[in-house]
C-alpha positions in Angstrom: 79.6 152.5 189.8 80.8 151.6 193.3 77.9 152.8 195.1 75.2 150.9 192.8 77.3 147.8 193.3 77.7 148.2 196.9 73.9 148.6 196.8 73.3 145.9 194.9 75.2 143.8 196.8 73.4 144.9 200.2 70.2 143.7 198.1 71.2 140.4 197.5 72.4 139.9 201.1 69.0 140.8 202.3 67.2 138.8 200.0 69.2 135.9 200.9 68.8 136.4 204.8 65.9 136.8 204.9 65.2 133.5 202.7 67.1 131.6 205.5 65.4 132.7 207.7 62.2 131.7 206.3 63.9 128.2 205.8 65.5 128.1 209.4 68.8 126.4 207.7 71.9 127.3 206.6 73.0 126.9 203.3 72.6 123.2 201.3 76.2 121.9 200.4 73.7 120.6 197.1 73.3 122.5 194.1 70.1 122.8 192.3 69.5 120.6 189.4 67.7 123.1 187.4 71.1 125.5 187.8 72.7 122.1 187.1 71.0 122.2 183.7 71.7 125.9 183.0 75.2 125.8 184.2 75.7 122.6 181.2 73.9 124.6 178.8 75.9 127.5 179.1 79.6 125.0 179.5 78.5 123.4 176.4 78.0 126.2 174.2 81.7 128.0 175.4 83.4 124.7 174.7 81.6 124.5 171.5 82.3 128.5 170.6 85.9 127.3 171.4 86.4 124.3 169.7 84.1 126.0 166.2 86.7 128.3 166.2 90.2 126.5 166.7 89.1 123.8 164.4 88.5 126.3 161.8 90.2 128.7 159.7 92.7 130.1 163.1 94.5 126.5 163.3 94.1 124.7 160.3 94.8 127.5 157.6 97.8 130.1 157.6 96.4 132.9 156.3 95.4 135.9 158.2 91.6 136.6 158.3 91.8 139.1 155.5 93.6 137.1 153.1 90.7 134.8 153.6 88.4 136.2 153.0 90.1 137.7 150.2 90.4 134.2 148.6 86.8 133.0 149.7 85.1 135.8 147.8 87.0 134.7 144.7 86.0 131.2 145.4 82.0 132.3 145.3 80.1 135.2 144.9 79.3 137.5 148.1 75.7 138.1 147.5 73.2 139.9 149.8 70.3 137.7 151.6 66.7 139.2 150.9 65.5 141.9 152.9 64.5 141.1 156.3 61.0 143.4 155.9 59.7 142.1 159.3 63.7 142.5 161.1 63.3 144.4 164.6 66.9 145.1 164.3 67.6 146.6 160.6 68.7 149.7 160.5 67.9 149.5 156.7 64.6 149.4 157.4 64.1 152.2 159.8 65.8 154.6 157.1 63.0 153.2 154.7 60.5 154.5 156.6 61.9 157.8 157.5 62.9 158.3 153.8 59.3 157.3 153.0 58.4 160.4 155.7 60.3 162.5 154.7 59.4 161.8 150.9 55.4 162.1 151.3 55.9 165.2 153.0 58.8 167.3 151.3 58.2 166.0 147.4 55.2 165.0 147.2 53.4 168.0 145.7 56.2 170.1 146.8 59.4 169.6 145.3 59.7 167.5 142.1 62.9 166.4 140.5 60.9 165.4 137.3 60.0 169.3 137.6 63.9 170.4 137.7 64.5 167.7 134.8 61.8 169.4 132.7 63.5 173.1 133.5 67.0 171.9 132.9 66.3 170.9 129.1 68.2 172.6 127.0 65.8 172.2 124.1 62.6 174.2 124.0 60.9 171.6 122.2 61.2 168.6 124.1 60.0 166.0 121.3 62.9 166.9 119.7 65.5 166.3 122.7 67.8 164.0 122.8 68.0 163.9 126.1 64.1 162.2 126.3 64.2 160.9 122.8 66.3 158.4 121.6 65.4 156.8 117.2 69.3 155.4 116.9 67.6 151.0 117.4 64.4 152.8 114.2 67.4 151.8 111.4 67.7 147.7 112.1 65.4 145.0 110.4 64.5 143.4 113.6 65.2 144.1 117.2 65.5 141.3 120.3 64.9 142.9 123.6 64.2 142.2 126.9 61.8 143.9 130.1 62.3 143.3 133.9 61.3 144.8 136.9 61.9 144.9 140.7 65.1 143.9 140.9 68.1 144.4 143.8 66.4 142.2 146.7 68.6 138.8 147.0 71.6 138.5 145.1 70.7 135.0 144.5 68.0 135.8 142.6 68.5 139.1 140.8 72.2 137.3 139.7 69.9 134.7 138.6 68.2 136.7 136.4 70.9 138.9 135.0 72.8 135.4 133.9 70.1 134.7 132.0 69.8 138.3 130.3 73.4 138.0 129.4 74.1 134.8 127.6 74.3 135.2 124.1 71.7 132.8 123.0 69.7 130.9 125.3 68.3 126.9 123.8 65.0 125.8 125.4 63.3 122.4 124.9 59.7 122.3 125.3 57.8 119.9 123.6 60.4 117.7 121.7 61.5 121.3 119.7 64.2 123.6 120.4 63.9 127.2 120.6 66.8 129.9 120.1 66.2 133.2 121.9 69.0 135.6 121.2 70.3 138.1 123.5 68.2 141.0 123.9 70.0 144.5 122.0 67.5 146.4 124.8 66.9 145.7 128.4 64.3 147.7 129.8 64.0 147.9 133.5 60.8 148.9 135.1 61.7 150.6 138.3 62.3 150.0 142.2 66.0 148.9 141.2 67.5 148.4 144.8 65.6 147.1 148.4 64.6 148.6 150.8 65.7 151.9 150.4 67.9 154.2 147.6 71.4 154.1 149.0 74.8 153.7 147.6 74.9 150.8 149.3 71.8 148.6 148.2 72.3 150.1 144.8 76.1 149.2 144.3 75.5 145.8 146.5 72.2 144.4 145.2 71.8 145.8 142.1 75.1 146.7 140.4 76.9 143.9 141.6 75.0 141.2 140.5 74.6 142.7 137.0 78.2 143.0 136.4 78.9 139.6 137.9 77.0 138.6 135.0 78.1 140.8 132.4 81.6 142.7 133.0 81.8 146.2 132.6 84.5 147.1 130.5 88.3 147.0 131.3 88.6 151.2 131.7 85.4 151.7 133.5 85.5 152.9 137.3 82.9 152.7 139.2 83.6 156.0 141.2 82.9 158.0 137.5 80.6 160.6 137.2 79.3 160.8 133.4 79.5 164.6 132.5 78.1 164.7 129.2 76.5 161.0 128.1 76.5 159.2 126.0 79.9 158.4 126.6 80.6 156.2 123.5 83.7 153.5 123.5 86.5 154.0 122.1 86.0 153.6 118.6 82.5 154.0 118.2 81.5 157.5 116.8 77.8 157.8 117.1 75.1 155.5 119.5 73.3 154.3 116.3 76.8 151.7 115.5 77.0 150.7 119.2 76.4 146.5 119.0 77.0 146.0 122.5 73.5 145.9 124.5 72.1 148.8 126.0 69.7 149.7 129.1 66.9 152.1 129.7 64.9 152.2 133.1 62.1 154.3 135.0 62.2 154.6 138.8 60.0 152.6 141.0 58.5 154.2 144.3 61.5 152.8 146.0 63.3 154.6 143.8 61.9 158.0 145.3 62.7 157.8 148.9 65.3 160.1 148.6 63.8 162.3 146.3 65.6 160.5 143.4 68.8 161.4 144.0 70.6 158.2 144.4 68.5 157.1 140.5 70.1 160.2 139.5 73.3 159.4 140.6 73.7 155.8 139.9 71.8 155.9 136.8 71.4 159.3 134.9 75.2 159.9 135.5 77.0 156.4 134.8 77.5 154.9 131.8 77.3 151.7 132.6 75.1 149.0 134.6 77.9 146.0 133.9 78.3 145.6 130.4 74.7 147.2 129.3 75.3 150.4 127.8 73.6 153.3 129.5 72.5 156.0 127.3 70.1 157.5 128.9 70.0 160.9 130.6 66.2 161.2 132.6 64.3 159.4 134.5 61.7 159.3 131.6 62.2 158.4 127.9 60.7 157.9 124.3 62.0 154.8 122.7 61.5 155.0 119.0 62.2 151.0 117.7 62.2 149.1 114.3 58.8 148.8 112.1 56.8 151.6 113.3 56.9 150.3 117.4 58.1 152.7 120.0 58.5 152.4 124.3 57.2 154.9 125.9 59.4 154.9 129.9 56.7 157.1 132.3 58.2 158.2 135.5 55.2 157.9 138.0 57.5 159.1 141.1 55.1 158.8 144.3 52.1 159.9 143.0 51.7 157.1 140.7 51.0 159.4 138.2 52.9 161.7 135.5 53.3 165.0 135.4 52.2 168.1 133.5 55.7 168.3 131.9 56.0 164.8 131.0 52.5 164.7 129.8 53.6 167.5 127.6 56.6 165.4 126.1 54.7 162.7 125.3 51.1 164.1 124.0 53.6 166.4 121.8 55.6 163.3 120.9 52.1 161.5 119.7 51.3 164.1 117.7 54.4 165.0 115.9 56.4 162.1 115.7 54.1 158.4 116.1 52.4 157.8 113.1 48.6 156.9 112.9 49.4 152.9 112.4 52.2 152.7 114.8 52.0 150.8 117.7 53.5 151.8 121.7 54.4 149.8 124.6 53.5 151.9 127.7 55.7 151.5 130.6 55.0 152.4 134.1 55.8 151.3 137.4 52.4 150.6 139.0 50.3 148.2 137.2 47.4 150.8 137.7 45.1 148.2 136.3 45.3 146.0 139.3 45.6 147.8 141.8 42.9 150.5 141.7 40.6 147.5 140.7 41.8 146.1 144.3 42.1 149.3 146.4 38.9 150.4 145.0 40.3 153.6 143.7 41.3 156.0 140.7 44.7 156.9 140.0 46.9 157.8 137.0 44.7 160.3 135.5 47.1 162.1 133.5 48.6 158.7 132.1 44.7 157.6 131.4 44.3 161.2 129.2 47.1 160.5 127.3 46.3 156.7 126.2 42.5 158.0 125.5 43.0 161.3 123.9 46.5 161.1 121.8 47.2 157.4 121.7 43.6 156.6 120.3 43.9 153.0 120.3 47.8 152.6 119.1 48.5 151.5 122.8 48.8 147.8 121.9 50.9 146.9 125.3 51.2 148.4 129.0 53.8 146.9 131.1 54.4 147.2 134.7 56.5 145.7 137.6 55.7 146.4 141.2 53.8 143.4 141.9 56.3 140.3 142.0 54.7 138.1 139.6 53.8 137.4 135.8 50.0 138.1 134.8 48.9 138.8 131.4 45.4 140.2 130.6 44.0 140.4 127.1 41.0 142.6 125.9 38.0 140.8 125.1 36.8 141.6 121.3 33.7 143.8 121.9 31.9 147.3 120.2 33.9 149.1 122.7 36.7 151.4 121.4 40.1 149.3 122.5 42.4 151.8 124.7 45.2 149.2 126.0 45.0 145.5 124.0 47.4 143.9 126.2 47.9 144.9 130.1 51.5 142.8 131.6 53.0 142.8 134.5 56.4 141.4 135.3 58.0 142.3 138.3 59.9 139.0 138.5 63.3 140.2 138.4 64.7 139.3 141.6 62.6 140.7 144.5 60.7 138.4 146.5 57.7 136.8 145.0 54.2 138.4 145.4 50.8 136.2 145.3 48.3 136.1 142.3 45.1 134.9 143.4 44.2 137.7 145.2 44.4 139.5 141.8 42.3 136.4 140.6 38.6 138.4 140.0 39.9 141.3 137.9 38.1 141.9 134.8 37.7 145.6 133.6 39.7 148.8 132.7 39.5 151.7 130.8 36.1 150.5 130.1 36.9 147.3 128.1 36.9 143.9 129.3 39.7 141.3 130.4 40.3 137.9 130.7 43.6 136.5 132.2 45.5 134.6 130.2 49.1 133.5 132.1 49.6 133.8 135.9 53.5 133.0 137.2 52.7 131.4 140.1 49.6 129.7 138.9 46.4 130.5 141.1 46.9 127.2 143.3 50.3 127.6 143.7 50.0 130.8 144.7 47.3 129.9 147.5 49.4 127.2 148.7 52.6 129.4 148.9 50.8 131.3 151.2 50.9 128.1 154.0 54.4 129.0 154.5 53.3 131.8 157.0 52.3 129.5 159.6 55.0 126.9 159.2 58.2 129.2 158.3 57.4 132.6 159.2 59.9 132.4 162.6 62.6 130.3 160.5 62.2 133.5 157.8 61.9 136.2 160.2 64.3 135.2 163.7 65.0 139.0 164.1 61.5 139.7 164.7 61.8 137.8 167.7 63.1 141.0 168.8 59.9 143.0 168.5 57.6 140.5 169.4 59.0 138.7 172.8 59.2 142.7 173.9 55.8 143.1 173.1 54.8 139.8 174.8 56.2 140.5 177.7 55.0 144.6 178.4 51.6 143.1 178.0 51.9 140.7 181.0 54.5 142.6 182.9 52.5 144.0 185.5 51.2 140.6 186.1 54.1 138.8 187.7 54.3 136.8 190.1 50.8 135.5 190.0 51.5 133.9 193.7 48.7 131.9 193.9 49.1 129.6 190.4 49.1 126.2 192.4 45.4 126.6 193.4 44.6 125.8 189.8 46.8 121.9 190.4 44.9 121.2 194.0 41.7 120.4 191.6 39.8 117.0 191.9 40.2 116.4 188.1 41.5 117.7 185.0 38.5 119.1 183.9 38.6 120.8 187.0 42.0 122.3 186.4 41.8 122.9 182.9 38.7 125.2 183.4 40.4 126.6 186.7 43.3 127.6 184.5 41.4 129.4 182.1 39.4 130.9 185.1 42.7 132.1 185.8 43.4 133.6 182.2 40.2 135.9 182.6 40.9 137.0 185.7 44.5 138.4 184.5 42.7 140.1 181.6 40.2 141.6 184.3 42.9 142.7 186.7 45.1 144.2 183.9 42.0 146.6 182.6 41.3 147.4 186.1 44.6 147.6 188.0 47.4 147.9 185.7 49.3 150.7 184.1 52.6 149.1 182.0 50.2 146.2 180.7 47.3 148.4 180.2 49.0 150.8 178.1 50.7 147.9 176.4 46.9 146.0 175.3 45.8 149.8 173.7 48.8 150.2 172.2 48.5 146.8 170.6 44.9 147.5 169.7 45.3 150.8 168.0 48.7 149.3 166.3 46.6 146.0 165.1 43.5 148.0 163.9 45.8 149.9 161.9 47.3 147.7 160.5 44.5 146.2 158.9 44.3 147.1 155.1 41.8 150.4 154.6 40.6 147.9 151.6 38.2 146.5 154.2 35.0 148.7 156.1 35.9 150.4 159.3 33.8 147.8 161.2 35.8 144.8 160.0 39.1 146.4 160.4 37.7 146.8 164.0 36.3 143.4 164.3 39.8 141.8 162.4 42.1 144.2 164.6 40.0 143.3 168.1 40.7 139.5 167.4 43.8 139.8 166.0 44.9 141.9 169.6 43.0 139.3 171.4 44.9 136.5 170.7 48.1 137.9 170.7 47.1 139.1 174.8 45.5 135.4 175.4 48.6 134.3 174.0 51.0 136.2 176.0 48.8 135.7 179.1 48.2 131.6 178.6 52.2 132.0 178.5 53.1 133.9 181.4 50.5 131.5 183.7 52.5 128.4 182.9 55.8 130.0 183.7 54.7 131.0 186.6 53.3 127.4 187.3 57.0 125.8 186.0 58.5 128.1 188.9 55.8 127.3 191.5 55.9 123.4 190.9 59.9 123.6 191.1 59.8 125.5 194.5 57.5 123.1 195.8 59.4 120.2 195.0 62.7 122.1 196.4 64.4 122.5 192.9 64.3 126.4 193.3 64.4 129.0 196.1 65.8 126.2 198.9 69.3 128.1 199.5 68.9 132.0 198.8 70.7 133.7 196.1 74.7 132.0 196.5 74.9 128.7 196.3 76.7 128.1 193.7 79.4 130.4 196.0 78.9 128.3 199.1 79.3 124.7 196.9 82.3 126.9 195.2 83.9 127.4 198.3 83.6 124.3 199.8 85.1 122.2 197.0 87.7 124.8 197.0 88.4 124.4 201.1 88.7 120.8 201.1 90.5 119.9 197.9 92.6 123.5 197.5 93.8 124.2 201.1 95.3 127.2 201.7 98.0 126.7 204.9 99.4 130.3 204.3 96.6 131.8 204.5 97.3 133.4 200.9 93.3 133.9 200.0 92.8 135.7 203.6 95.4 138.5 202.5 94.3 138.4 198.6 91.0 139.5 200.3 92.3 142.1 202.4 94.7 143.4 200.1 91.4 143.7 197.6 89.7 145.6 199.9 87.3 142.3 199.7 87.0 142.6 196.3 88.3 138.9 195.5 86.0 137.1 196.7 82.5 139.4 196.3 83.2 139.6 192.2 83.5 135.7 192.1 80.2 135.8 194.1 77.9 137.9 192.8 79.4 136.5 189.5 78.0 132.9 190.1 74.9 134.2 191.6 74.3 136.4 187.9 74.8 133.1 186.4 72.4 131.3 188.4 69.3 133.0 186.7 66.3 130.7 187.9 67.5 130.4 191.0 67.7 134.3 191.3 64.0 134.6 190.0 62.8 131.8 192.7 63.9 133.1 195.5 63.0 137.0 194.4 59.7 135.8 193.5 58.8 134.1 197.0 60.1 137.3 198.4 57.4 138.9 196.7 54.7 136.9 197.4 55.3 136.8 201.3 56.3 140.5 201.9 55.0 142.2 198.7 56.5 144.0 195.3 57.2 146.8 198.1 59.4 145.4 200.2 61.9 145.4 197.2 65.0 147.9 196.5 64.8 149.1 193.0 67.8 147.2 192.2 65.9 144.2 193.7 63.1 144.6 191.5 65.5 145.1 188.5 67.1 142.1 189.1 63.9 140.2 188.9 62.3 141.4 186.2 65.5 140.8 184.0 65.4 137.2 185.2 61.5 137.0 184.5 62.0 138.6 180.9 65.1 136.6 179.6 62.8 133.5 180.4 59.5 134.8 179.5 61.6 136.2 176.2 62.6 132.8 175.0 59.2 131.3 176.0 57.1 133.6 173.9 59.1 134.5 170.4 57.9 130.9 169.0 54.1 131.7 169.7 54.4 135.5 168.8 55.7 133.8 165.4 52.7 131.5 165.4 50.1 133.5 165.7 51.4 136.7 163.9 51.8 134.1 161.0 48.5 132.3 161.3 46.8 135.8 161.2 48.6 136.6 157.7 47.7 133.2 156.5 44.1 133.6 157.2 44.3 137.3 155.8 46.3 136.4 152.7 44.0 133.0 151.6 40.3 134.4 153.1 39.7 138.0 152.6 42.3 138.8 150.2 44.1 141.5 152.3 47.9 141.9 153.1 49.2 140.9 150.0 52.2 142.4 150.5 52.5 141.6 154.1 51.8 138.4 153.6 54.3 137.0 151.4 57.3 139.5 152.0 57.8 137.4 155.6 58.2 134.3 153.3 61.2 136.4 151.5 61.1 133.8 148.5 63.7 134.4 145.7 62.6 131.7 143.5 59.8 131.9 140.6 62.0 134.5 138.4 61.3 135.7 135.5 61.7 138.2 132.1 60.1 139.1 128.9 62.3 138.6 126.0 60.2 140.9 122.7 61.0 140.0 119.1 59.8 142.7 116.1 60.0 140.8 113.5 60.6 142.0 110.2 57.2 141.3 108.8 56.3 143.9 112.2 54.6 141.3 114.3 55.7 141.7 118.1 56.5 138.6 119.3 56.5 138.3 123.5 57.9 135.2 125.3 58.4 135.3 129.0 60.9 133.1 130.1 61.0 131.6 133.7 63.0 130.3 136.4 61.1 128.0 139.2 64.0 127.5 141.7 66.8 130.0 142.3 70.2 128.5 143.2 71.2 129.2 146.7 75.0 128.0 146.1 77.2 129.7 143.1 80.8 128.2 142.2 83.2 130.1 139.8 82.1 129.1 136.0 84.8 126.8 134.7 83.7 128.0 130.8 84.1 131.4 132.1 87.2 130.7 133.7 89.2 129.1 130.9 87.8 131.3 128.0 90.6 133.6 127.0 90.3 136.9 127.4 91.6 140.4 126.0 92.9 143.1 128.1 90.2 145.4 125.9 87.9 143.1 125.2 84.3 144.1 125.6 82.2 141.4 127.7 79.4 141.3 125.8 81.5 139.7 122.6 82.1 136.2 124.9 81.2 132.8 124.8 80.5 133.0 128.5 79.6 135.9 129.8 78.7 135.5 133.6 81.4 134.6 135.8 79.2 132.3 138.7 77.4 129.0 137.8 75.0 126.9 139.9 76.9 125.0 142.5 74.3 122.3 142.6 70.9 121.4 141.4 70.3 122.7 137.8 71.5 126.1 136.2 69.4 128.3 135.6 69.8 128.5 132.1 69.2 124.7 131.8 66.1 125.6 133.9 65.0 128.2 132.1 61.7 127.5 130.5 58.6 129.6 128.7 55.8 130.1 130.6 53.7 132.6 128.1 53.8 133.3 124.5 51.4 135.6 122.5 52.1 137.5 119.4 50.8 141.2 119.1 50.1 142.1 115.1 51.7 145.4 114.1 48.5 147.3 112.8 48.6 147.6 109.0 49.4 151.1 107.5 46.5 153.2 106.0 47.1 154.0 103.2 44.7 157.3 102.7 46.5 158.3 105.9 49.5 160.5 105.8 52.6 159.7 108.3 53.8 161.6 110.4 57.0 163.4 109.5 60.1 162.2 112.1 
């Protein structure tokens, strides 16, 4: 450490001598006014650092820092942000993508935990297990329940859902009428439960937490429990079928399989329960047999997006033994197949399409799926045509970020039969316009990505600086003259970094192989060249229009002798004078501090000041260069510089980067319909929530209303009806007034918000009578 600062030292010496020499002066008793400007920058933001913090919590309250925070979390709820998907930083994220690795290669067509399911059922025949079957809701008149999906990405929004799934009764308004929708007995969840990745964390933090924030687990239930043998039945309740409380059933979402399932298994399979829903179920697939002849049917997809054989055998053998000819299923998977082969162009699911063809013959009267953030409903249009799915919904509303529509807006076939869209949540337009957001929010979303891209930025100009002779392009007759110097200029650095550079050569491929990439394969290999190409280009014009007006900021400030007019200390030399004349020293006390520091004293206070003074560090390094050459510089010289250089550049860049990064997605997203998913994850919007609340009447009818929230509160307070209700030491949550414990702290609750935004009614099939049911 001493020998790199003595040589660092020896640099900065020699950089400065030699700059005085050039000068012929000694050193200015002035300071620069642009280190003027830094110096107040960085004096105002440690004054205001200081005074943040004694004016806060350290002076004014007498509590230590745990025992407020202890009381703050009481006072509101500590939810989790959204993801950051485009975060430089997140270690979340980089464990998503080695999980996703590691998934694709080791279980995909490897090792299967559906597989070990399958071989760890204790009952030969599985249509008969009740660890896949569950008939205990067949007995009741009429059953109320409710289907999300994609939940465990902001707290905000997934709490705001779950408030809404818990309150007893919800009262909506709409047209001068009130409507009553009771609480669902059922909540069916459709898969990728927590973001980004399966963890204990993002499953106990953004998914548990904001469930049992809005309904309480019960008084005896520890969340460290391991269910050995479920279902694990309060006290007092002898069999599932007289359990009133609401219960939950779920499939995993791809998310769900990063780690192979484990942490579904875990959280899921072996707890009991998921705040005060009831968790009966044992696999991460299940047959749902439900009042009036309807049944769920919960596929688990895994990463394939397809079932397999031995869940194909559950459910064919299930169709054929158990559903009767005139009863009706609701299909539930986690990819809404439908759309998205219609959009990739391809053909998955073939084992799921077998089974609704070949043994559901036409009793598949609804397929649900989540995966895509939105609401779209398609109905099949009345034709010759044998009808394989009536209904195809998806709903993946449930607190992830929101997803767009209109790119979805041209589908119209499946399974052979035609569609026509009935509901989209966000509406077409809206959807389109949401999309503007990338231009004008995409840096205020995504400020950690500031760390990717000013890195980026900066390799592909690196080799670049200093570009010494900038000024020619200002000793131009006219601005014409200059403008179409400057970009004269600009061509001539993209020339010299294909021809000369290395750094900022390898950086441009790089770019250009990463930006053809990641171009959706939807589109032909020539326009993903042609979109990648121009995508690359402007990011290098960028970055290179950039670096040639920083490098003409530091040539105009040299030239008017506001950089690079003392060498590398004068804010030492102006330190030490003000110190001589109004500080003497008559016994000589700083002389022997020196001595007795082996010179120490006074060389950290220097080199000190001259790291501070960062521009004038880079001016006076970069006319070094210019008039002796990149060469004549140490290593530690050239260091230095191009530290100075970056932290500038750096700041400089990370609002273009933004720009044009988010200009490209909006183009993409609104023109040819590609980065869908790209495109609206950087907006990270919680709001436009939603669930489907089923009613099977007793008459059979399945009645579907999806109920929606447009704006999801940002602020929560603690529930004053919740507060003041009184409450037993045994009491199960679920029999309350007021269940959920947060509220909206401003702006409208959401369950005065709430309203419907689609409403259909599926007819339960009538029974033939010359047909004979199947035995149960």
């Amino acid at each position: 450490m001493t020998i790199f600062t003595g040589s660092l030292s020896r640099s900065l010496e020699h950089f400065s001598s030699d700059k005085l020499a050039s000068n012929g002066s000694g050193y200015s008793n002035e300071i620069s006014p642009v280190y003027s400007l830094w110096a107040t920058f960085i004096g105002l933001y440690i004054a205001n650092y200081v005074v943040e913090r004694s004016t806060g919590w350290a002076l004014t309250h007498p509590l230590t820092m745990s025992e407020y925070e202890k009381l703050k979390k009481q006072l509101k709820p500590d939810f989790e942000d959204m993801v950051p998907w485009y975060s430089g930083t997140s270690t979340d994220l980089f464990k998503t993508v080695f999980d996703l690795m590691v998934s694709v290669t080791l279980f995909v067509g490897r090792f299967d935990m559906r597989m070990m399911q399958a071989a760890m059922n204790k009952t030969p025949d599985e249509s008969k297990s009740s660890d896949l079957f569950y008939d205990h809701l067949d007995g009741k008149d009429e059953l109320w329940f409710d289907f999300i999906a994609d939940t465990g990405d902001g707290g905000n929004s997934t709490y705001a859902v779950a408030r809404l799934l818990a309150r007893p009764s919800l009262v909506i308004k709409s047209d001068g009428s009130r409507q009553t929708f009771p609480r669902g007995q059922l909540l069916l969840i459709g898969g990728d439960l927590a973001y980004p990745n399966p963890s204990s964390f993002s499953y106990e933090r953004r998914f548990f937490c904001p469930f049992e924030y809005a309904l309480q687990p019960p008084a005896w239930y520890k969340p460290e429990h391991i269910a050995l043998e479920k279902p694990e039945l309060p006290l007092g309740v002898s069999e599932l079928r007289k359990y009133r409380g609401p219960q939950c059933f779920m499939i995993p979402g791809n998310h769900d399989w990063f780690d192979g399932l484990h942490t579904f298994m875990r959280y899921i399979c072996h707890k009991s329960w998921l705040g005060g829903w009831f968790l009966p179920q044992k696999r991460s697939y299940f047959a749902l047999k439900l009042p009036n002849g309807w049944w769920v049917f919960g596929l688990d997809q895994a990463l394939h997006g397809d079932i397999d054989v031995y869940q194909f055998k559950f459910f064919a053998e299930l169709c054929q033994q158990k559903v009767g000819e005139s009863d009706s299923v609701i299909l539930i998977t986690h990819e809404p197949n439908w759309l998205l082969d219609w959009y990739w162009g391809d053909k998955t699911g073939a084992n799921v399409a077998y089974l609704i063809s070949e043994y559901l013959k036409g009793r598949c009267k609804l397929r649900m799926a989540g995966d895509l953030h939105h609401y779209m409903r398609h109905s099949c249009i009345e034709s010759k045509e044998p009808v394989h799915v009536h209904h195809l919904l998806v709903n993946g509303c449930g607190g992830a970020f929101l997803h767009p529509t209109h790119v979805f807006e041209n589908f119209r076939e499946f399974y052979g039969n035609k569609y026509e869209t009935k509901v989209t949540y966000p509406s077409y337009d809206d959807s389109s316009r949401i999309a503007l957001g990338n231009i004008l929010k995409f840096r205020r979303k995504n400020w950690q990505f500031d760390v990717i891209g000013g890195f980026v930025y900066f390799v592909l100009v690196f080799s670049m600086f200093p570009q010494c002779d900038s000024f020619r392009i200002l000793r131009e007759d006219s601005w014409a003259d200059r403008v179409n110097s400057f970009f004269t200029a600009m061509w001539n650095v993209v020339f010299e970094i294909l021809e000369h550079s290395y750094i900022s050569l390898a950086g441009v491929v790089t770019l250009l192989m990463v930006s053809f990439f990641f171009v959706p394969t939807k589109l032909s290999r020539r326009r993903r060249a042609l979109l990648g190409f121009l995508h690359a280009a402007a990011h290098l014009t960028s970055a290179v229009l950039l670096m040639l007006l920083m490098e003409l900021a530091i040539e105009i400030c040299i030239r008017n002798n506001l950089l690079a007019t003392s060498g590398y200390h004068t804010l030492y030399e102006w330190y030490r004078k003000v110190e001589s004349e109004h500080f003497p020293d008559p016994t000589g006390l700083r002389t022997r501090l020196e001595q007795w520091t082996f010179g120490l004293y006074p060389a950290c206070i220097k080199y000190l000041m001259s790291a501070f003074d960062i521009p004038e560090v880079m001016a006076v390094t970069r006319s070094t260069i210019c008039r002796k050459g990149i060469e004549s510089l140490p290593r530690g010289g050239a260091i230095i510089y191009y530290v100075c250089v970056f932290l500038y550049f750096w700041v400089l860049s990370t609002p273009v980067v933004s720009l044009v990064f988010g200009s490209y997605l909006y183009i993409c997203i609104n023109w040819f319909h590609i980065h869908f998913d790209e495109a609206f994850s950087s907006l990270r919007i919680a709001n436009y929530k939603a669930f489907t609340r089923f009613h099977i009447k007793k008459n059979g009818d399945l009645e579907v209303f999806t109920l929606a929230v447009d704006k999801v509160p940002k602020e929560w307070m603690l529930d004053p009806d919740w507060d003041m209700e009184p409450k037993e030491p045994f009491q199960m949550s679920y029999t309350r007034k007021f269940p959920s414990k947060w509220r909206a702290a401003s702006g409208s609750d959401p369950t005065n918000a709430v309203r419907v935004v689609d409403h259909f009614i599926i007819p339960r099939t009538p029974p033939d009578p010359t047909t004979p049911r199947s035995s149960t």
